[in-house]
N, C-alpha and C positions, 0 to 999 in steps of 0.2 A: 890206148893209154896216152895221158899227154906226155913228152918230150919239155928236156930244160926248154927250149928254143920256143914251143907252144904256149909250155906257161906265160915266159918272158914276153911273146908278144902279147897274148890274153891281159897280164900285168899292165904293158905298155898300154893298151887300147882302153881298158879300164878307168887308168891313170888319166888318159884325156880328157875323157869321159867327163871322168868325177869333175876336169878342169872345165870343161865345157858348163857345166852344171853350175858352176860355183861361181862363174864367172858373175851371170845373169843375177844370182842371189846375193852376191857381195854386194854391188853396184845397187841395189835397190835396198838394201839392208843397210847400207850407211850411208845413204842418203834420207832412209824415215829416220835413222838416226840420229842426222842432223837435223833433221825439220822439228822432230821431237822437240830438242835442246836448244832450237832458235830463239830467242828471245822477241825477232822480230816478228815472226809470227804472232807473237800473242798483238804485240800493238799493231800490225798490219789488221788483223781482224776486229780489233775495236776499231780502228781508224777510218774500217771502210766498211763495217758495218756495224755501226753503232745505234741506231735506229732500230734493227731487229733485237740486237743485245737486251737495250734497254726496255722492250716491251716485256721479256721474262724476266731481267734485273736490272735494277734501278741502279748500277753502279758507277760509282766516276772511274774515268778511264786508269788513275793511281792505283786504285784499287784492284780491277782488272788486271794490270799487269803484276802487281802483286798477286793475284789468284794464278795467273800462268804460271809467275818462280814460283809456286808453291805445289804447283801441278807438276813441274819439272823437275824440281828437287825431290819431290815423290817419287818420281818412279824410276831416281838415282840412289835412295837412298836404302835405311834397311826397314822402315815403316810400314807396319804390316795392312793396315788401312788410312785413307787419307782423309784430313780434318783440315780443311781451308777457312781458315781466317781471315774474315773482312769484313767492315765498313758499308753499308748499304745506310742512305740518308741518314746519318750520323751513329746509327746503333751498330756496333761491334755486335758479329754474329760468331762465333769461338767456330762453327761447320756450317757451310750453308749447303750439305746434299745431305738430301734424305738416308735411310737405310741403302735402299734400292742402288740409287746413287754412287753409295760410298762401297757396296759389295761389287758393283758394274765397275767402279774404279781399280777396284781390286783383280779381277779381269783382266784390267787396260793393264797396269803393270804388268803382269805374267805373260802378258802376249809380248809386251815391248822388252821384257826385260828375255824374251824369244826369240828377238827379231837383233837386239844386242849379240846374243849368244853366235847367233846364226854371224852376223857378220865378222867375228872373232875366230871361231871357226871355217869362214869360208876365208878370211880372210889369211890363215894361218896354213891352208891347206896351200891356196895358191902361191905364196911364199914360198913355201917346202918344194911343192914342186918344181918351179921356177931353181928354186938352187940345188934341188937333185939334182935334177935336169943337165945343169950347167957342170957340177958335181962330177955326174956319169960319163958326159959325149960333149964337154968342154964346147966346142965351137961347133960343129956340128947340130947342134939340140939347136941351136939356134934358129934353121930351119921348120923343124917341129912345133917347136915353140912359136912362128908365127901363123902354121897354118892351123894350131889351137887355137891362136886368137881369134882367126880369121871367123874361124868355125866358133867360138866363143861371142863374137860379134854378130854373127847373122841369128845365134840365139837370142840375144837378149832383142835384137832388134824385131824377132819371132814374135816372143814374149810381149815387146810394145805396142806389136799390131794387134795381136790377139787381146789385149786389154782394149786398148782405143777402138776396137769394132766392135768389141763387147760393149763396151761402154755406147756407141753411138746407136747399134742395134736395140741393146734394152736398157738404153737410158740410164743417168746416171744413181736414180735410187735404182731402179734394178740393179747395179754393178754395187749399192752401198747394203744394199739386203744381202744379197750372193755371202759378199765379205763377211758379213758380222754370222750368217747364219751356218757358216765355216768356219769363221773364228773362238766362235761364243757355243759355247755347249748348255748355256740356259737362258733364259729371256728376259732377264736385269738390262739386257741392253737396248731394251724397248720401253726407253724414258719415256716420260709426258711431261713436257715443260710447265703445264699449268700446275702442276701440282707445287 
């Protein structure tokens, strides 16, 4: 049978654990966070790719960045599907995505409003610990506390190689098929721009 003592370090070890874990998913979770709600992004990608843009839509770059705050306040807001209004060669269009589109958008949200969740959670967990911690074995934890990081760092740094060889191994749409065919549970997300 287990013993206080057994639990207590079973608890402790667990506890790391979870910190270890959380670390890697924090840090990558509010970071898509912020890339999500960058504004620079949107004009960074008209900016430097405008020529690709323009061969599916004709829009001026105003516009575009208008369809990004409209994309970003979407998947902030409580909107249950999204309707982008814009300007293509002077005709106001009230939504320019299809069905398909606008259901695939719907998607996008629930995944990101996932990836929010997750970093509110990872980030509230590591919090807690951190001031239990501190809480429990005052200066002491201190030690613990850095060889979780330590061991929290050589995770995430796991994680980045493991991505970046995946990625180099089988190429970047293999790594962008992988994603979606994990994140997507139906095939809305298999656009065709021509349409």
């Amino acid at each position: 049978m287990f013993t206080d003592n057994k639990i207590t370090q079973i608890g402790k070890v667990l506890a790391a654990a979870l910190f270890v874990l959380f670390v890697p998913l924090f840090l990558i979770a509010v970071n898509v966070r912020w890339v999500i709600n960058a504004p620079a992004l949107y004009s960074y990608a008209f900016d430097n790719y405008e020529r690709q843009i323009r061969r599916y839509l004709d829009v001026d770059r105003d516009e575009y960045i208008s369809g990004g705050r409209q994309i970003r306040d979407y998947f902030n807001n409580g909107e249950e599907f999204l309707s982008m209004d814009i300007t293509i060669r002077g005709t106001r269009y009230p939504n320019i995505f299809n069905e398909t589109e606008v259901i695939h958008m719907f998607d996008v949200k629930r995944l990101v409003r996932g990836v929010y969740r997750l970093s509110e959670i990872a980030g509230a967990y590591l919090l807690g610990f951190v001031l239990v911690g501190f809480y429990i074995w005052r200066r002491e934890f201190l030690a613990r506390l850095g060889r979780t990081v330590l061991l929290s760092g050589a995770a995430t740094l796991g994680l980045g190689l493991l991505v970046g060889i995946g990625s180099l191994a089988g190429g970047f749409d293999r790594m962008f098929l992988l994603f979606h065919e994990i994140s997507f549970t139906n095939d809305f997300w298999q656009l065709n721009p021509s349409r």
